[in-house]
N, C-alpha and C positions, 0 to 999 in steps of 0.2 A: 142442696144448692149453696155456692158457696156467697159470702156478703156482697153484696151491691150497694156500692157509694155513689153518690154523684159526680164524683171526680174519673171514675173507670168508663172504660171504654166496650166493658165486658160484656158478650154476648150467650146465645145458645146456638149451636151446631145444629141448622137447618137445612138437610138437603146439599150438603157438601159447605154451606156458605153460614157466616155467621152472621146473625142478627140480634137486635136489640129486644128484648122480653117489652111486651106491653104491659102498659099500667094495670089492663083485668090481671095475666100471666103473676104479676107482682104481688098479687091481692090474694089470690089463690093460695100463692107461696107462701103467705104469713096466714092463714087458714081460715080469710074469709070466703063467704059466697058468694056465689054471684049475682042472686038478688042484693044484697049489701052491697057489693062495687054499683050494680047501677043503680042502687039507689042515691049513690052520692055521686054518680056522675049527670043522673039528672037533674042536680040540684047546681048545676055549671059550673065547679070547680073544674079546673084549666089539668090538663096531664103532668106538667109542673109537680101541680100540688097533689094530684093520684100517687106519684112516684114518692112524692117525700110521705106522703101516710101511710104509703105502704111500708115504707121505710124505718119509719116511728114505730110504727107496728109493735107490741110484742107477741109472741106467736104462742097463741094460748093453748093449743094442742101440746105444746115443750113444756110448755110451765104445768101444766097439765099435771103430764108426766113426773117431772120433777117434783111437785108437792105429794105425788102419793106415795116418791121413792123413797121421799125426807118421811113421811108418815111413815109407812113402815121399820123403816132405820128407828125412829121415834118408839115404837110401839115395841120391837124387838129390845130396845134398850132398859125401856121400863118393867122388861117383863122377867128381867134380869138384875133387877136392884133388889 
């Protein structure tokens, strides 16, 4: 998926027509679940504010990835000195 700012207009290809991702859709993307989105949408924060946390987000499944790719880089390197 590609970024989503507040200032875009951007959608997903629905059925021929474009629409706007909801705030669950948004939440998903950054790699929570969906007990976690409604747990904070029961708590009455406005879609507003759904969109910018999902936003804030860091998407811990990337970073995930990325610390075990530096780790082995890391390990490969030491095992070489």
């Amino acid at each position: 998926m590609f970024t989503i700012t507040v200032t875009d207009r951007n959608g997903v290809m629905y059925n021929g027509l474009i629409r706007k991702l909801m705030p669950l859709e948004c939440w998903r993307l950054q790699g929570f679940t969906d007990e976690q989105f409604n747990n904070v949408k029961a708590a009455g924060i406005s879609n507003a504010q759904l969109y910018k946390q999902a936003g804030n987000a860091v998407t811990v499944n990337v970073i995930e990835a990325l610390a075990r790719f530096i780790k082995e880089i890391d390990v490969e390197v030491n095992q070489n000195e």
